[in-house]
Each structure stands twice: as C-alpha cells, then as structure tokens.
C-alpha positions as CSV (number, residue, x, y, z in Angstrom):
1,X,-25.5,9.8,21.7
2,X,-24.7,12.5,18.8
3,X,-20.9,11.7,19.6
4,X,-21.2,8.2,19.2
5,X,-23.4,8.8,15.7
6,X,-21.1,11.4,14.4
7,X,-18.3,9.0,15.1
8,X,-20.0,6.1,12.5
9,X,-20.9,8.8,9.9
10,X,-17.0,9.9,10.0
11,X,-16.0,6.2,9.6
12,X,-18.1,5.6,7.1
13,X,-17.4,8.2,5.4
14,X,-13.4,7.4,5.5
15,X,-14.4,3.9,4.2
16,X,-16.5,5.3,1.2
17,X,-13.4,8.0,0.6
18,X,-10.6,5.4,1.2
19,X,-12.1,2.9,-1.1
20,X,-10.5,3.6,-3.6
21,X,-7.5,0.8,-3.8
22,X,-9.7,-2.6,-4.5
23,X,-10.0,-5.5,-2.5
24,X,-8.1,-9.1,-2.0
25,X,-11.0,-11.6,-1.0
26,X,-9.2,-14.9,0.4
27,X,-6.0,-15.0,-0.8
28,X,-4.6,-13.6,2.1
29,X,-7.3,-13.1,4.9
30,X,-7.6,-9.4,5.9
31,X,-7.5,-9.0,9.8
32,X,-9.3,-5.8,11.1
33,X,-7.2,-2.5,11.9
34,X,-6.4,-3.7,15.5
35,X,-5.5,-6.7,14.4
36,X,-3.0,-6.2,12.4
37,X,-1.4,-3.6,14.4
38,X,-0.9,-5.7,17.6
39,X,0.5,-8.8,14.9
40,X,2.8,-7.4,12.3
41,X,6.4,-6.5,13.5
42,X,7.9,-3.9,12.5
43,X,9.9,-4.4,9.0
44,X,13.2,-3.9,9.7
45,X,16.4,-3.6,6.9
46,X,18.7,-6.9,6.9
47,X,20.8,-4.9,9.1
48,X,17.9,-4.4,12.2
49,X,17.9,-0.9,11.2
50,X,14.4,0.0,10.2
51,X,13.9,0.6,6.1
52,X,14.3,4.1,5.0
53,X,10.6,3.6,3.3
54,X,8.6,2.6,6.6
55,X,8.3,6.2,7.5
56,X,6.8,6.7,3.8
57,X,4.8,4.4,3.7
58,X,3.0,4.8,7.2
59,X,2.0,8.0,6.2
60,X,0.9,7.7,2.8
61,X,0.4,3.8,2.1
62,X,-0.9,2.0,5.4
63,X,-4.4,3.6,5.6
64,X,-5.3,1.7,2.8
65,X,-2.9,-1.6,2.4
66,X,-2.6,-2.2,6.4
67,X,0.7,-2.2,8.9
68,X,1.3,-5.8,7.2
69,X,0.6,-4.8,3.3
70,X,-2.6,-7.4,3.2
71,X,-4.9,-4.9,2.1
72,X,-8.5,-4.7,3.7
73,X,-11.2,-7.3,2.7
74,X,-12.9,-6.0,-0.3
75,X,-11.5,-2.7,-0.1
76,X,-8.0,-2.4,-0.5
77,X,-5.6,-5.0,-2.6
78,X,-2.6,-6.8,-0.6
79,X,1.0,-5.9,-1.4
80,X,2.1,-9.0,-1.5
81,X,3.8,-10.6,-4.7
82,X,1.9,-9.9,-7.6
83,X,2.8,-9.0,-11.2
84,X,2.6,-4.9,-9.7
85,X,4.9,-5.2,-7.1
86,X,7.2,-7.4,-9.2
87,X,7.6,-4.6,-12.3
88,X,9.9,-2.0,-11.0
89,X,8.5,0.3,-13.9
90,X,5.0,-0.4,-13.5
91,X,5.5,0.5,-9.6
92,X,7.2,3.5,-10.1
93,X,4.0,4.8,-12.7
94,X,1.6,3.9,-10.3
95,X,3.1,5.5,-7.6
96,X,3.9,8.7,-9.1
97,X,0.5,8.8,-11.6
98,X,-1.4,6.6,-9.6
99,X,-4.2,4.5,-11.3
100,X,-7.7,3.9,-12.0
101,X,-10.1,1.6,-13.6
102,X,-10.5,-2.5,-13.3
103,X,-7.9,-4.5,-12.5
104,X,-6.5,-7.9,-11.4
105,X,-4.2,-9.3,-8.2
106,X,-4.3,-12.8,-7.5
107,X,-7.4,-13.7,-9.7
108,X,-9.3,-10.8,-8.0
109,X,-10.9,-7.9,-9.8
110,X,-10.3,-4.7,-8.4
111,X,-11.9,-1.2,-9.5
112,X,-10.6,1.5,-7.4
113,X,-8.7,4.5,-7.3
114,X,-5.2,5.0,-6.4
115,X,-4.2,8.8,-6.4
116,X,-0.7,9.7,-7.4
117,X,2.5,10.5,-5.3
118,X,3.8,12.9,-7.7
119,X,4.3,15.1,-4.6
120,X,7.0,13.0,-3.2
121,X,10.8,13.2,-3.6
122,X,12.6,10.7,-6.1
123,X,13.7,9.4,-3.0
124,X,11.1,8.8,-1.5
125,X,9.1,7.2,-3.9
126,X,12.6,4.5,-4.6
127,X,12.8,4.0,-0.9
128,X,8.7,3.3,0.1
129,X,9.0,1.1,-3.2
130,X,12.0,-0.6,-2.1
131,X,10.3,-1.3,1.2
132,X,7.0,-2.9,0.0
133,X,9.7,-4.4,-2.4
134,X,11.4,-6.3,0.4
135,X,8.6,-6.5,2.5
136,X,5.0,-8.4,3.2
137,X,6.6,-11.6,1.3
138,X,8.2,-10.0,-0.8
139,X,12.0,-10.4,-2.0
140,X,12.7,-8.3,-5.2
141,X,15.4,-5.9,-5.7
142,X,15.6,-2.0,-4.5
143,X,14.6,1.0,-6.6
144,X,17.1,4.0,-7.3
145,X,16.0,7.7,-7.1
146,X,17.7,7.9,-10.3
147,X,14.6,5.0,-11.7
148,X,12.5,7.1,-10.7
149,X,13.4,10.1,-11.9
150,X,13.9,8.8,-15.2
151,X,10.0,7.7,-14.8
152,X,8.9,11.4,-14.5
C-alpha cells in the first residue's frame, strides 16, 4: 500500500514540476501518455532515415510536448504550427534561454515555464528545431548550427 501511495505522490509531483510549458485546451485534443505512444509513428526524414533531432528531442522535449508534439491538456502547449514554431529566431531564443511569463498558442493563454537548452550543442539545438520544424504538421524550413550560434 505505501508503494502504490509513494507512486501517486512521485507523479504528482512530476506533474506539479513538469508544469511548466502551458496547456492547449481543444485545439488539438491531448491523448494520455499511452496513448500517444502506441499512435504516433515515428517521424522519419524524407529519406526514411529517422531525423537527426528525434534523439534530441526524446530526451529533452517529449516529457512535456508528447511523442506526437500535442502537448498535454492544460499543461503543456502543442508544437504544432503556431507563430513560435514558425519564427526561426524566436525558436532558437526560446530554446537556448528558454521562457517565462503569459503567453498565447492558438487563442490559448499559457503561463509556464520553459528552462533553457543553453547546455546543448549548436547542433543540436538546429537539428531538434529542424525536427519539430518538419514535424507534428509542420512544414517550415531547417535551422543551421551556424543560426544558432549567431543567436548565442
């Protein structure tokens, strides 16, 4: 019984940590953790190779905006075309100084927290932007290492 008990106080806890991205309501309906992992394929380049900036963002992104880039009802924001994903520079700032206070994605208010990636290579910052880029709906052009570096 303490297992079970310690297991909801960690969850919640993750959720209460973790909140800090904002929240799509229905614009896109979220799906549930294991819901979007048994329905979203696998991105993959033009070329069937997998993108470059999957591995990126797995580790650092998809605990917040999902496998599929919809977000998490009234938690996290989706990643699919906005005005943030469609500004190349305004990516590249909130990736590498992330970003705070209210703000809006498909008519939805979101005050969260985003903590910067300043940590990560030049490449690695152009290549998980270039994925979310080219992913989740989205059809916009790559970003160089050398964009971001000239952001830093």
């Amino acid at each position: 019984m303490k297992t079970e008990n310690l297991k909801k106080l960690l969850f919640a806890t993750a959720v209460v940590v973790l909140s800090a991205c904002g929240s799509p309501t229905e614009k896109p309906k979220a799906l549930s953790t294991s819901e979007l992992d048994e329905k979203a394929p696998a991105p993959q380049s033009q070329q069937g190779a997998e993108h470059p900036g999957k591995k990126v963002y797995t580790k650092y992104c998809k605990a917040c905006h999902q496998t599929n880039g919809m977000g998490v009802a009234s938690i996290f924001p989706p990643l699919s075309p906005n005005e943030f994903i469609k500004d190349k520079q305004k990516m590249i700032d909130i990736v590498l100084h992330g970003m705070k206070g209210k703000i809006e994605v498909d008519g939805e208010t979101y005050n969260g927290l985003m903590t910067p990636h300043s940590h990560l290579t030049n490449q690695e910052i152009a290549d998980v932007i270039s994925y979310v880029r080219s992913n989740f709906g989205n059809e916009l052009e790559s970003v160089t290492a050398e964009e971001v570096q000239a952001a830093r």
